[in-house]
C-alpha positions, 0 to 999 in steps of 0.5 A: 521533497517529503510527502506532504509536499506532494500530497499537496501539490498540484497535478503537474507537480505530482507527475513530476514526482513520480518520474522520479526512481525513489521519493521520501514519503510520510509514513502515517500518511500512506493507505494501506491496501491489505487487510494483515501482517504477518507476525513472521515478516514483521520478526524477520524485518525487525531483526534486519532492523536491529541488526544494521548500523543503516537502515537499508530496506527495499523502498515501498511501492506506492500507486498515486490514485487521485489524491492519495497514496496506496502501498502496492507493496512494503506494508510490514516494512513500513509498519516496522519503520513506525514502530522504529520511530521513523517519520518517513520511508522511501518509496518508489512509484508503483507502475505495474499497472492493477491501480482499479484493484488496488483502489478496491483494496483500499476501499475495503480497507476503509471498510474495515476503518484501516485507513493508515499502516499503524491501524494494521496494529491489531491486525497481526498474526501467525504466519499461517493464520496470516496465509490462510486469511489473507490469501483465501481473502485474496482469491475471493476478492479479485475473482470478484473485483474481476468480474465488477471491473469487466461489468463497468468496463461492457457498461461504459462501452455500450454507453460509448456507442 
């Protein structure tokens, strides 16, 4: 079943999917959830790439929120996959639990118009650069998210009571 499949089935048909280990999904229709790449694991994954007769890569981690699909983990694996003209990656659902954050991820992403792994294009750099931004970004970003779940937590309970 191919991610458009899912993406429209309905909610039951959805739940179904997820029980299953790994999935085929549509590369250009998954949300990315980080803000770079890094030009080192890009090098490094390219290189795995070019030098095996089959693509054998970890699958992607993907959390279903709502109706759409967010990369917990594997966007420089798939933003290579797109680059090596593959339609589709495999995929398997993310069940780490962190889906709240990880929407806040994907809402800062649309923020900054990154709504699809080829918009990460002019998003890569140096690997200190990367490390420095991007983990820095990190730190603040979930102390924040953090305090702004816990609020709306205390809020829903005190509206509960």
């Amino acid at each position: 079943m191919t991610f458009k499949n899912v993406y429209q089935c309905s909610r039951p048909a959805l739940l179904l999917m997820i029980e299953e280990k790994e999935v085929e999904v549509k590369i250009t229709n998954l949300h990315p959830t980080q803000l770079y790449l890094s030009e080192k694991k890009l090098h490094d994954i390219q290189m795995l790439d070019q030098s095996a007769e089959i693509i054998n890569v970890d699958p992607i981690s993907v959390l279903a929120f709502g109706n759409r699909f967010l990369i917990t983990d594997g966007h420089h694996r798939a933003y290579q996959a797109l680059l090596a003209g593959r339609d589709t990656i495999t995929a398997e659902f993310d069940r780490d639990g962190g889906d709240e954050l990880y929407a806040l991820y994907a809402k800062a992403c649309e923020e900054r118009k990154i709504t699809s792994v080829l918009d990460l294009k002019h998003r890569i750099l140096p690997q200190d650069e990367y490390e420095a931004k991007w983990y820095n970004w990190c730190e603040g970003f979930n102390q924040a998210a953090t305090l702004l779940l816990k609020t709306q937590a205390d809020e829903t309970d005190k509206a509960n009571r």
